[in-house]
LUMKE-826935 format. One record per residue: residue number from 1; chain; x, y, z of N, C-alpha, C in turn. Coordinates in pm, 1 decimal. Each point is the difference from the previous one (the first is absolute). Layout:
residues N
+------+-------+----------+----------+----------+----------+----------+----------+----------+----------+----------+
: resi : chain :     n_px :     n_py :     n_pz :    ca_px :    ca_py :    ca_pz :     c_px :     c_py :     c_pz :
+------+-------+----------+----------+----------+----------+----------+----------+----------+----------+----------+
:  NUM :     A :        X :        Y :        Z :        X :        Y :        Z :        X :        Y :        Z :
...
+------+-------+----------+----------+----------+----------+----------+----------+----------+----------+----------+
END
This chain:
residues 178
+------+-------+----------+----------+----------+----------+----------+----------+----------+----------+----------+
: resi : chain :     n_px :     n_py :     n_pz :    ca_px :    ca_py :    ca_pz :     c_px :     c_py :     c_pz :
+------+-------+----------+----------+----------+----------+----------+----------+----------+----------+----------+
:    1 :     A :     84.8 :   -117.9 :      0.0 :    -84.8 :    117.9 :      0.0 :     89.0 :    123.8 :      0.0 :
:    2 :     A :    -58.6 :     91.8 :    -65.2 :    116.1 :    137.0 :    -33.2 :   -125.9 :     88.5 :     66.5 :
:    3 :     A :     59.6 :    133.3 :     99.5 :    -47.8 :     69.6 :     26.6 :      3.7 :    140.8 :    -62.3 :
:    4 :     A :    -44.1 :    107.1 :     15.1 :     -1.7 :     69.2 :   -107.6 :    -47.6 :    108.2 :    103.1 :
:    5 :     A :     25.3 :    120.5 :     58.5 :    -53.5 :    112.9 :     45.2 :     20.8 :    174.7 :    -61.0 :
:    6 :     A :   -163.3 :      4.4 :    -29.0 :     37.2 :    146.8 :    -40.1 :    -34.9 :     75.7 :     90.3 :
:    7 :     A :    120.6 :    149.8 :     34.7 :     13.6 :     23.7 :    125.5 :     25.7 :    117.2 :    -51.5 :
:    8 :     A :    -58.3 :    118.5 :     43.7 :     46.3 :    129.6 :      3.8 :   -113.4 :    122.6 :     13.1 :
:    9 :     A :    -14.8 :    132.0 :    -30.1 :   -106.8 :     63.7 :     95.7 :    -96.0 :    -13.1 :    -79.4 :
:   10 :     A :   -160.3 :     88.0 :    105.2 :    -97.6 :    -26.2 :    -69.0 :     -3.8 :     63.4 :   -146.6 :
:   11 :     A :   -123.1 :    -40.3 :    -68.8 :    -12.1 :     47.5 :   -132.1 :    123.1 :     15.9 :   -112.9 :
:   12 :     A :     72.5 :   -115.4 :     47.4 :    117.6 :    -48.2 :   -108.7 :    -50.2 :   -113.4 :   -100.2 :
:   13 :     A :   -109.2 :    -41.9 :     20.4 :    -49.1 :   -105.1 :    -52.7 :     29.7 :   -171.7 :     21.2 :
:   14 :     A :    -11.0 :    -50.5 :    105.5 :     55.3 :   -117.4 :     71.3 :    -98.0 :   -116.1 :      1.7 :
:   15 :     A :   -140.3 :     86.3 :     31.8 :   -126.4 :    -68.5 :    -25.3 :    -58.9 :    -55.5 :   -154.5 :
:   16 :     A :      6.4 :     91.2 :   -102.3 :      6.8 :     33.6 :   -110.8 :     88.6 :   -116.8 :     10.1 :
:   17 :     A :    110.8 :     10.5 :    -77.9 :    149.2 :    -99.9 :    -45.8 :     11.2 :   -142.1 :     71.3 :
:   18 :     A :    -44.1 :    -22.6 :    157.2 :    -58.9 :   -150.4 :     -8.2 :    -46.2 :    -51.2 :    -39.2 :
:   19 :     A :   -143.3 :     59.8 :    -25.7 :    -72.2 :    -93.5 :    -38.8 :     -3.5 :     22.3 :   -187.9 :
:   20 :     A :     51.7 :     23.9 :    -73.9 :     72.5 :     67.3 :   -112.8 :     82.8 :   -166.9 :     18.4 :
:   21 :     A :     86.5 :      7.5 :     86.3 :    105.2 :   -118.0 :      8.0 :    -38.8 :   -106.4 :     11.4 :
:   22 :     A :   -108.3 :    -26.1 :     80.4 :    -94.8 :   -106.0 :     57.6 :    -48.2 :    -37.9 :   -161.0 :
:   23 :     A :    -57.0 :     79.7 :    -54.7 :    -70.1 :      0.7 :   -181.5 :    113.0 :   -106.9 :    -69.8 :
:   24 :     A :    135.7 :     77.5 :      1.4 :     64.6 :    -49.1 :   -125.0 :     55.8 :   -130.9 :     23.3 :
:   25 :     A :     56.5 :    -36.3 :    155.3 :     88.6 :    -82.9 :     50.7 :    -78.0 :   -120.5 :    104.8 :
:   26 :     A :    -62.3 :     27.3 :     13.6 :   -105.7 :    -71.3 :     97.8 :     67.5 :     -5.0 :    145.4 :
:   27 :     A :    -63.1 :    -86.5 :     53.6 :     20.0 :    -11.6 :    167.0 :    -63.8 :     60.2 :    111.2 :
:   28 :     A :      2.3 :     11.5 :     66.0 :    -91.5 :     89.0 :    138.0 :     25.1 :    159.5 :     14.7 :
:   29 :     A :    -93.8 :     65.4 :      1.2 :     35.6 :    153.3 :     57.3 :    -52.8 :     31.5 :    135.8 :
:   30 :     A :     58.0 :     64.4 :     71.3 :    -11.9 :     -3.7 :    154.6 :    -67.7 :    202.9 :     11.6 :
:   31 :     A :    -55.4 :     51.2 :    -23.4 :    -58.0 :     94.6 :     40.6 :     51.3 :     68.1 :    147.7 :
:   32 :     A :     14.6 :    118.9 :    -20.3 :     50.3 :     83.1 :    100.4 :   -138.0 :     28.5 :    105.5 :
:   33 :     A :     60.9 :    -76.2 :    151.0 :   -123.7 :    -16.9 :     87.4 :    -43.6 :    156.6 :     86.0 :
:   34 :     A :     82.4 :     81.2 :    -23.2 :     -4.7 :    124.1 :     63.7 :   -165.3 :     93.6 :    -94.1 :
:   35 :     A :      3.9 :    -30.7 :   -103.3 :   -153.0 :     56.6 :    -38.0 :    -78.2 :    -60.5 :      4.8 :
:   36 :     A :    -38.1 :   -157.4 :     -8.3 :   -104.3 :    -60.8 :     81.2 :     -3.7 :     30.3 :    150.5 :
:   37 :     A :     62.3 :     16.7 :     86.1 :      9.8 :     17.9 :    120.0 :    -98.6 :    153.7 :      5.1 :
:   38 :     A :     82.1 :    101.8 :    -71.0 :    -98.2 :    129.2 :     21.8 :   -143.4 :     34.5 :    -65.3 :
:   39 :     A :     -0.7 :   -102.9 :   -106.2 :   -139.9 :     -6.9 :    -38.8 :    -94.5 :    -72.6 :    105.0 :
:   40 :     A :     86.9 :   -109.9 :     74.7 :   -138.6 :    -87.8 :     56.8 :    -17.4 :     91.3 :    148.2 :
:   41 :     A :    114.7 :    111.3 :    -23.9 :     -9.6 :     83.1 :    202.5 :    -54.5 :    103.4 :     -3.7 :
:   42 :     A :    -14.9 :     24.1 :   -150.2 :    -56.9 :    141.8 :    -49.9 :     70.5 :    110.6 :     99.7 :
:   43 :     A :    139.2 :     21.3 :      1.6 :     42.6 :    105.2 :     47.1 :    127.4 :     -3.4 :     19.0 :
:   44 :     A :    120.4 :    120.5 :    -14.1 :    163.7 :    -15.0 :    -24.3 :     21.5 :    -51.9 :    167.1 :
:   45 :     A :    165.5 :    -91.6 :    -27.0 :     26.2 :    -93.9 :     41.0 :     35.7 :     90.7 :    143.3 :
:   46 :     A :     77.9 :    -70.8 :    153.8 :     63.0 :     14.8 :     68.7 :    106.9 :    -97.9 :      5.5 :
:   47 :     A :    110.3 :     66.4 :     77.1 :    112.8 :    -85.5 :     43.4 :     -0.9 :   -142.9 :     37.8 :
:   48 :     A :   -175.4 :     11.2 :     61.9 :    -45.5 :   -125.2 :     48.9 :     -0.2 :   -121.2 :    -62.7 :
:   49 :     A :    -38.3 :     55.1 :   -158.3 :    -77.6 :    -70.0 :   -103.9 :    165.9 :    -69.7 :   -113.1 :
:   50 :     A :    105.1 :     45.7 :     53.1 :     57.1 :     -5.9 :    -72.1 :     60.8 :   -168.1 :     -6.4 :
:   51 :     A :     34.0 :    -64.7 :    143.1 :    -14.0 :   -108.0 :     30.7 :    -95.5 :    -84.6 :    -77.5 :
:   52 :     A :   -132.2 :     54.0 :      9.8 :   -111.5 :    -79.3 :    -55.6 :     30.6 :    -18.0 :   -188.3 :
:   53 :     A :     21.8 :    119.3 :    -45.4 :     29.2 :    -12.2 :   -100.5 :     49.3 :    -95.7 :    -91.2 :
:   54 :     A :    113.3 :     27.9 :     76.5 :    178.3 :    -79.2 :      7.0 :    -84.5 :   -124.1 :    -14.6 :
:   55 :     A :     13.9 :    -61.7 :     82.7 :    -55.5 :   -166.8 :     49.9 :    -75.6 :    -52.8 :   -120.9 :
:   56 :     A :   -145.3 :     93.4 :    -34.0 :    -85.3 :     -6.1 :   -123.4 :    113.8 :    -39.4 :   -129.7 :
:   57 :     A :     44.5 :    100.3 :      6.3 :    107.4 :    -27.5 :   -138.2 :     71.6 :   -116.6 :      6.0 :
:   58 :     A :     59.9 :    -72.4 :    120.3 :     65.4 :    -94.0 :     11.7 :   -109.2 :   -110.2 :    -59.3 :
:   59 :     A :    -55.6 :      9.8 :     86.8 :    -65.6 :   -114.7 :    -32.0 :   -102.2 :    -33.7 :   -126.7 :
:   60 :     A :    -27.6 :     79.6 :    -77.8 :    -41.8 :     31.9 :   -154.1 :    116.9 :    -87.3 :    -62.0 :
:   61 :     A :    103.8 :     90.3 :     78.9 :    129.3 :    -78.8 :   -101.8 :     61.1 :   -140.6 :     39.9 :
:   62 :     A :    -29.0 :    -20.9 :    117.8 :     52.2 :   -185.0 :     20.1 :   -156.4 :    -56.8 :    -51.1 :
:   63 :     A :   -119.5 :     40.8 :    -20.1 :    -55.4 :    -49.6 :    -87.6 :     25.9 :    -71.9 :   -117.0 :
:   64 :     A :     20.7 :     90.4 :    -20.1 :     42.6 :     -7.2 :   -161.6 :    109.8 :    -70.1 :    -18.4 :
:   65 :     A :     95.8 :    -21.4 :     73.8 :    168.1 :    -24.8 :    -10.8 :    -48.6 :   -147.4 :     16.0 :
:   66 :     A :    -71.1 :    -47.9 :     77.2 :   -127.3 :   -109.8 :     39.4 :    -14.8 :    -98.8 :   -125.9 :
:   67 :     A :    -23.1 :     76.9 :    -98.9 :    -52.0 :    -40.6 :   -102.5 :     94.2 :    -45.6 :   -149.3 :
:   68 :     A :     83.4 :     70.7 :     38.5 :    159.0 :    -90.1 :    -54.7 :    -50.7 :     45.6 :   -148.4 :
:   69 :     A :    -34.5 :    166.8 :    -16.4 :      2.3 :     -2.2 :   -168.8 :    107.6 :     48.7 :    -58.0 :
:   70 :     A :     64.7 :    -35.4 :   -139.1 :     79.2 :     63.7 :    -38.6 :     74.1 :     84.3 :     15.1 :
:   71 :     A :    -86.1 :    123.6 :      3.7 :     26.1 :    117.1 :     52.6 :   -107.9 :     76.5 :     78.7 :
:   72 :     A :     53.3 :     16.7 :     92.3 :    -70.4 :     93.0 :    111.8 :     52.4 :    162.5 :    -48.8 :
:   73 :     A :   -138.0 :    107.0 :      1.5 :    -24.5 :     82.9 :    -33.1 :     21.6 :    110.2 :    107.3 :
:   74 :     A :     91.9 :     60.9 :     85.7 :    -48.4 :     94.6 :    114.8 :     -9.2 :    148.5 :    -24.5 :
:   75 :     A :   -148.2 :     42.3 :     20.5 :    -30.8 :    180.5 :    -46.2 :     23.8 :     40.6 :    111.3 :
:   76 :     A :    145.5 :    -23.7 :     51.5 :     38.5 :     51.2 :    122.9 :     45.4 :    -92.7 :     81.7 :
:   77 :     A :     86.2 :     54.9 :    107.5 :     21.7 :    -88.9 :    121.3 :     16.1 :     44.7 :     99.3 :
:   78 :     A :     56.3 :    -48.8 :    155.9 :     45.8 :     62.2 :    121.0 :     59.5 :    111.3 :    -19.9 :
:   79 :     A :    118.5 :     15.0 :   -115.1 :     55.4 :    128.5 :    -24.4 :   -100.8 :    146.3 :     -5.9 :
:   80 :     A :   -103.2 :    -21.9 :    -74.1 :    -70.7 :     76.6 :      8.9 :    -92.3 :     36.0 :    133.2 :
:   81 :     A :    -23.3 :   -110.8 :     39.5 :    -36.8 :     48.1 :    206.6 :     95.2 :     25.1 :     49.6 :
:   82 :     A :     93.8 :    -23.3 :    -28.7 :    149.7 :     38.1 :    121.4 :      3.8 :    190.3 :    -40.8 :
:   83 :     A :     42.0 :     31.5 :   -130.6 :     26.1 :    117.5 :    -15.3 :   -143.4 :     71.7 :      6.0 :
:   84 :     A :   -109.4 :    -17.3 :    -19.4 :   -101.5 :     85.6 :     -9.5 :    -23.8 :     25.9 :    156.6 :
:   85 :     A :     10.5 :   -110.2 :    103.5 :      5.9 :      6.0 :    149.0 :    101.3 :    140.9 :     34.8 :
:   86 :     A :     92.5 :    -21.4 :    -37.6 :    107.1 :     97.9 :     11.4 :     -1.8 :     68.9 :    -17.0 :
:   87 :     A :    -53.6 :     61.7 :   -106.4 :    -46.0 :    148.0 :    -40.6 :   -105.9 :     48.8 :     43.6 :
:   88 :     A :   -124.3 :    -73.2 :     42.6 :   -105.9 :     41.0 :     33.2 :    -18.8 :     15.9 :    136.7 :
:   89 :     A :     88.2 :    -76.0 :     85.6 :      8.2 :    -28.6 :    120.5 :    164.5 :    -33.6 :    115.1 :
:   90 :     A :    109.9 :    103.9 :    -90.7 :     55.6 :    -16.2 :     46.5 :     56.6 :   -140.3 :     82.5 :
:   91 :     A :    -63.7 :   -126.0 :     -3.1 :     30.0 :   -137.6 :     27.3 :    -60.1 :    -79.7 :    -34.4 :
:   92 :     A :     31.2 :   -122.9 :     12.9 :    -26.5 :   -115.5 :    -63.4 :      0.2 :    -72.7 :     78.8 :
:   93 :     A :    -38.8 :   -172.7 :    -33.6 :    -28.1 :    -93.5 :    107.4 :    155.3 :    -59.7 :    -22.0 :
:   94 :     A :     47.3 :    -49.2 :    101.3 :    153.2 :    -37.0 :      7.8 :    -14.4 :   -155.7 :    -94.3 :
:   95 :     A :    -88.4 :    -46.5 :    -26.9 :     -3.4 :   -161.0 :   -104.1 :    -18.2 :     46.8 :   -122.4 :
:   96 :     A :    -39.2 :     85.4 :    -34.2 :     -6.5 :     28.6 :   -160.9 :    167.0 :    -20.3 :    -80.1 :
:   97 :     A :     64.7 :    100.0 :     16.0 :    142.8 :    -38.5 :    -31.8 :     33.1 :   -189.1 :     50.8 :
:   98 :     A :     -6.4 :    -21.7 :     93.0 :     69.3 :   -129.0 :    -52.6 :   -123.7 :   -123.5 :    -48.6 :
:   99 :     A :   -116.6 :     34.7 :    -23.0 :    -63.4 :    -54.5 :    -88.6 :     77.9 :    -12.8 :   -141.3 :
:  100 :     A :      3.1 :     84.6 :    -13.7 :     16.9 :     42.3 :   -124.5 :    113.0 :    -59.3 :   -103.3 :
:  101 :     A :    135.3 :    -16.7 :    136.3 :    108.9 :    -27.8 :    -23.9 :    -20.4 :   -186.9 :    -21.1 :
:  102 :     A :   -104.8 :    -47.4 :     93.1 :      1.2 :   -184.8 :    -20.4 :   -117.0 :    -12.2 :   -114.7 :
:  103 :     A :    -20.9 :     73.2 :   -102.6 :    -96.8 :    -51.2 :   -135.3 :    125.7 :     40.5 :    -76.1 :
:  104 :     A :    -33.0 :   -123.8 :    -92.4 :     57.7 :     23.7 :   -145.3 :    -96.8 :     77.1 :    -92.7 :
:  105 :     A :     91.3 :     81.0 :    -84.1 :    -29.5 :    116.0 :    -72.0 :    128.3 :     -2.7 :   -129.2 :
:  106 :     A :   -134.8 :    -75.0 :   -131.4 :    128.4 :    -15.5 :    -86.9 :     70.3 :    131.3 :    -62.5 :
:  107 :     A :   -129.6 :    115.0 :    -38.0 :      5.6 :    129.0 :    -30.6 :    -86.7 :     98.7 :      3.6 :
:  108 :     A :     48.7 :     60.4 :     39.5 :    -83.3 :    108.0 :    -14.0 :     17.6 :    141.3 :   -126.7 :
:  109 :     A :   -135.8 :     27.4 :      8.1 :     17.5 :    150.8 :   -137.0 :    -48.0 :    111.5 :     86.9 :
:  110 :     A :     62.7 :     65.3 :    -20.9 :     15.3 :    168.2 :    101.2 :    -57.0 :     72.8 :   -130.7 :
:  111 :     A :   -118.0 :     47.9 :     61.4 :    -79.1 :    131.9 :   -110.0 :     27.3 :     96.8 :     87.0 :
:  112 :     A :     59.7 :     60.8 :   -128.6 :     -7.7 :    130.6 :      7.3 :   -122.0 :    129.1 :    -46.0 :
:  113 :     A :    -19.7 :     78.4 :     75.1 :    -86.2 :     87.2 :    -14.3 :    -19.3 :    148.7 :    -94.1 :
:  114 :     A :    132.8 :    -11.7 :    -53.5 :     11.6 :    117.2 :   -101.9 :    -99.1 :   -125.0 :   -141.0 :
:  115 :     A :    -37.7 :     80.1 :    -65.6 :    -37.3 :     19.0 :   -110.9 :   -147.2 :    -96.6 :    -11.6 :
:  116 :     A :    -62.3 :     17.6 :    112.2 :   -135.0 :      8.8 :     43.4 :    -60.3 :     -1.5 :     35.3 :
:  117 :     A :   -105.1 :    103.5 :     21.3 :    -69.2 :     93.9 :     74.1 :    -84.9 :    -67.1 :    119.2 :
:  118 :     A :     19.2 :     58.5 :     83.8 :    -36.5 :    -50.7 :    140.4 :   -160.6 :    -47.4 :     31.0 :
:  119 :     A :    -74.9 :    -56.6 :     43.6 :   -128.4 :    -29.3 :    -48.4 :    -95.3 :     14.4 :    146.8 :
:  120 :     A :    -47.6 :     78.4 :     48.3 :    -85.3 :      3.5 :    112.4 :   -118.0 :    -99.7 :      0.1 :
:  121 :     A :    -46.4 :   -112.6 :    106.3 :    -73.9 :    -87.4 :     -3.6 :    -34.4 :      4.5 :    164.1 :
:  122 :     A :     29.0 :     92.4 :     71.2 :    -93.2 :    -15.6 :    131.7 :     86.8 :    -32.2 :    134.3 :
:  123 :     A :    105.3 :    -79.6 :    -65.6 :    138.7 :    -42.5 :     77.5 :    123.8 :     42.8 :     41.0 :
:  124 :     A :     33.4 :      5.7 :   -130.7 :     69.7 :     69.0 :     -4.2 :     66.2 :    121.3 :     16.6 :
:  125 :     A :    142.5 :     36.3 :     72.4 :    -24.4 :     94.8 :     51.1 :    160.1 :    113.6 :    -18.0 :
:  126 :     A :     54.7 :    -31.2 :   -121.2 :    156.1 :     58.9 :     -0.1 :     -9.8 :     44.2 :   -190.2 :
:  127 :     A :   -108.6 :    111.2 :    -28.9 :    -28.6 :     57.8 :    -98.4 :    101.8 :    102.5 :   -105.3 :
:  128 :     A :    113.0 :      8.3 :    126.4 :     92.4 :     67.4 :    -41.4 :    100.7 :   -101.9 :    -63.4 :
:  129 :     A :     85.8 :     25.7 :   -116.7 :     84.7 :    -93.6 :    -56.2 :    166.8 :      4.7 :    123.1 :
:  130 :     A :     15.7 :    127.0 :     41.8 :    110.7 :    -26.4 :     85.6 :     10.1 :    -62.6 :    157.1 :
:  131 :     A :   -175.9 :    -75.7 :     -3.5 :     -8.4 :    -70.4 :    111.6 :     19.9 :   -149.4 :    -72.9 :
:  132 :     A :    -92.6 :      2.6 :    -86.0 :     47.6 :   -129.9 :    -61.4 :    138.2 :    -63.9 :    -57.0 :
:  133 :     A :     87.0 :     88.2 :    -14.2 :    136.2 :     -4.8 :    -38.4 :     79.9 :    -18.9 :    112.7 :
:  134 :     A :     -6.6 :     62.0 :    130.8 :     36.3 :    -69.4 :    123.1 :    -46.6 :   -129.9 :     27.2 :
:  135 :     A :   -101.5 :    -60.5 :     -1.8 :    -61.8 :    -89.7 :     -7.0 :    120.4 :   -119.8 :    -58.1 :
:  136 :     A :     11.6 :     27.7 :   -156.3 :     43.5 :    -47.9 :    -84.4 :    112.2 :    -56.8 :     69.0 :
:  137 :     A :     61.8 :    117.1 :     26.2 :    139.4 :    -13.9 :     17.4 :      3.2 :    -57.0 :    164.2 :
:  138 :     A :    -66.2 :     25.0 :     34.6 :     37.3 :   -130.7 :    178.5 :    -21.0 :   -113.4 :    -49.6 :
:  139 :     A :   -110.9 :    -81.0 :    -57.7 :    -16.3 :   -132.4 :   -112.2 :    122.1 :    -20.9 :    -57.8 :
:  140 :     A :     64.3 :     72.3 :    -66.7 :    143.7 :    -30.9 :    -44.5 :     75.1 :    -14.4 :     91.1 :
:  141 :     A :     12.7 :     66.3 :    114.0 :    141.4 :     21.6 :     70.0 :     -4.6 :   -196.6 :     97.2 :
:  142 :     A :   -114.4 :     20.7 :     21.9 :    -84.8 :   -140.2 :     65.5 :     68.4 :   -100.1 :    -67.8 :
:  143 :     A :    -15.9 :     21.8 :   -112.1 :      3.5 :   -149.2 :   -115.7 :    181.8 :      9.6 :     10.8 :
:  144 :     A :     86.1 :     73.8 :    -55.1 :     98.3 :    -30.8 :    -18.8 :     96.9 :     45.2 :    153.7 :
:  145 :     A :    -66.7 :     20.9 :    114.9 :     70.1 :    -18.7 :     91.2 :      5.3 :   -182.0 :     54.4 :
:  146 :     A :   -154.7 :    -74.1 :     -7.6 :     14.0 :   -121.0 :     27.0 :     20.5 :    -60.8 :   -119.8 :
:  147 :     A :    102.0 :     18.3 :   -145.3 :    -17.0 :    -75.1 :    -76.8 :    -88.8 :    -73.5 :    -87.3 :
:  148 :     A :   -123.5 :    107.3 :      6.5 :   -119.3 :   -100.9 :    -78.8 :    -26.4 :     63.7 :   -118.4 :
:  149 :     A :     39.8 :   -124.4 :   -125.5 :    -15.7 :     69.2 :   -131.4 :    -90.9 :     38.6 :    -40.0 :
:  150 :     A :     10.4 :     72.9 :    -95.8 :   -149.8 :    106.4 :    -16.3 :     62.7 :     34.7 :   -125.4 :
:  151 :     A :    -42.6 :     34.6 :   -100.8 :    -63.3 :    127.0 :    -95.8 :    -66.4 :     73.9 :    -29.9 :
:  152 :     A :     65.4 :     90.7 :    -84.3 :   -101.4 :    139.7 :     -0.2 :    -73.6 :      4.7 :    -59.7 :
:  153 :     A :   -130.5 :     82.8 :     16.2 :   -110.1 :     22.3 :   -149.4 :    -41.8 :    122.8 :     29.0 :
:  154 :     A :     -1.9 :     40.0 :    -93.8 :    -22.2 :    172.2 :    -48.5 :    -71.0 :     11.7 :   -105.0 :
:  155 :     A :    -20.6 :    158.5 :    -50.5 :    -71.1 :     30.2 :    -91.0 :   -131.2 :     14.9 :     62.8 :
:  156 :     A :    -67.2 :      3.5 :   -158.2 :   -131.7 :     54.6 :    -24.0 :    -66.8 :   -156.3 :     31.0 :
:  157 :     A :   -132.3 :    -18.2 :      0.8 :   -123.5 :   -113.4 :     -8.4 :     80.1 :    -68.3 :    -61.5 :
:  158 :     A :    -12.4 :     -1.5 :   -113.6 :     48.0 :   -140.0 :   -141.6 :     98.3 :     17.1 :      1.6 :
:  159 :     A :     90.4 :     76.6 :     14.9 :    190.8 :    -34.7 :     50.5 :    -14.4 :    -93.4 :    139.0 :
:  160 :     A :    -34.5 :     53.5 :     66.9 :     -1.3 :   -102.6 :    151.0 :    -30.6 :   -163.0 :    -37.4 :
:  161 :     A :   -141.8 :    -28.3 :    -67.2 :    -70.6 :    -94.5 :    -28.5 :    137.6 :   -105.5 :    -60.9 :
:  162 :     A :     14.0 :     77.3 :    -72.0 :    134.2 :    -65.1 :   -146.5 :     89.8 :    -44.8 :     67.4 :
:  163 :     A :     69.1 :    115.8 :    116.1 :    105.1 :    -20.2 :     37.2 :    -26.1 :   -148.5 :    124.6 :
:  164 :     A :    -93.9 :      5.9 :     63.5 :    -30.3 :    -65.4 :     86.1 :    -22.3 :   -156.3 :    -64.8 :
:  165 :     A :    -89.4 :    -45.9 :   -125.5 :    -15.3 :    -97.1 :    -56.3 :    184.3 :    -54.6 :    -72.4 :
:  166 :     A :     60.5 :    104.7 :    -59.6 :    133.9 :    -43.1 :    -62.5 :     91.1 :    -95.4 :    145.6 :
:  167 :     A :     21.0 :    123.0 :    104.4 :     81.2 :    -52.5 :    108.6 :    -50.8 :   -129.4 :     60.2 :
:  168 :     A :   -147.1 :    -52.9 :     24.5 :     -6.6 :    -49.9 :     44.4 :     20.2 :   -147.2 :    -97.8 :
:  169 :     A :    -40.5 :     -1.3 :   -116.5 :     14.1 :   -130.1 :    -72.3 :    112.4 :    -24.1 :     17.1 :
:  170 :     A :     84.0 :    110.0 :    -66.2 :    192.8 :    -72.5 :     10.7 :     -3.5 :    -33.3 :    123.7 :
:  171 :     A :    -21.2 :     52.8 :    144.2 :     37.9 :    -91.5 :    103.6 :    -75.2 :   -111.4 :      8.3 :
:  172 :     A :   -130.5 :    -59.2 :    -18.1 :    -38.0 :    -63.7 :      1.0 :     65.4 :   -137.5 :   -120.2 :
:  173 :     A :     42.7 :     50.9 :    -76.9 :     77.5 :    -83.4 :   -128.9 :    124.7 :    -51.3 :     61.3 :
:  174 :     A :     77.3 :     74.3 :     66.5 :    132.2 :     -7.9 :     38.0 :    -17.0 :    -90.7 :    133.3 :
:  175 :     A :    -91.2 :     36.9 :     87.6 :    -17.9 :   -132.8 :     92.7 :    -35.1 :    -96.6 :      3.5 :
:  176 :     A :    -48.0 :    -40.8 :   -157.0 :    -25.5 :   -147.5 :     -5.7 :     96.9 :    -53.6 :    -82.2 :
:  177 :     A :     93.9 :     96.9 :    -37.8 :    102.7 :    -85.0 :    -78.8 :    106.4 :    -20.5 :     80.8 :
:  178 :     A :     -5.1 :     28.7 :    162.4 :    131.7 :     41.6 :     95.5 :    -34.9 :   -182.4 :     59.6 :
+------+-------+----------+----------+----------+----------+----------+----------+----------+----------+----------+
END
């Protein structure tokens, strides 16, 4: 099983490009549990909730990991509760980081948020591009401080899409010929 996480701020398109990936490549997509959570609470999160979150997501994803498909799809992971905790709340739950560190994670794709336009849906809440670009860039600093490979995707809609479908076949090609 190859894991696959797209990871980086909101309205980079992560949701979009899974299941986009899920389309071309098959296997499981694991949905980011932090907006089911605020839809079913009908109201923005607390520090409290962040635990709850967390856990939700875990377990969506040993679901799935459960299920031994091909490829597992993640529109997100702990990384994204660890740093959004952090920013929103100055702390985090002390298990998120080493969660994080005992799952395998074959790759991840880091969207980037330049080259399109930020999308308000009720949730969301970092409208400005130089919040999302901090964003960006702690997701990066994250990934290549613990060594976890990743690539980039940029651009516009159908540059992202392209870029995201190209990178992922060659890795997907190259790990079954390894």
């Amino acid at each position: 099983m190859k894991v696959l996480v797209l990871t980086g701020p909101e309205s980079s398109g992560k949701s979009t490009l899974s299941l986009r990936l899920q389309q071309a490549f098959g296997g499981l997509c694991v949905a980011e549990q932090v907006r089911l959570y605020i839809e079913q609470s009908g109201r923005d999160t607390h520090y409290g909730d962040v635990d709850i979150i967390a856990r939700q997501q875990l377990a969506a994803e040993d679901a799935a990991r459960a299920a031994r498909p091909h490829l597992l799809i993640l529109d997100t992971h702990l990384l994204s509760n660890l740093l959004w905790s952090r920013l929103l709340f100055n702390n985090a739950p002390d298990w998120l980081e080493a969660a994080l560190h005992q799952r395998q994670y074959d790759l991840h794709l880091l969207l980037d948020p330049r080259g399109v336009a930020w999308q308000a849906d009720g949730q969301r809440c970092q409208p400005q591009l130089q919040e999302r670009l901090r964003f960006h860039q702690d997701c990066q600093a994250w990934l290549e401080q613990h060594d976890q490979h990743y690539l980039a995707i940029g651009g516009d809609w159908q540059r992202r899409e392209a870029q995201a479908l190209e990178q992922v076949e060659r890795w997907l090609k190259a790990s079954s010929e390894a």
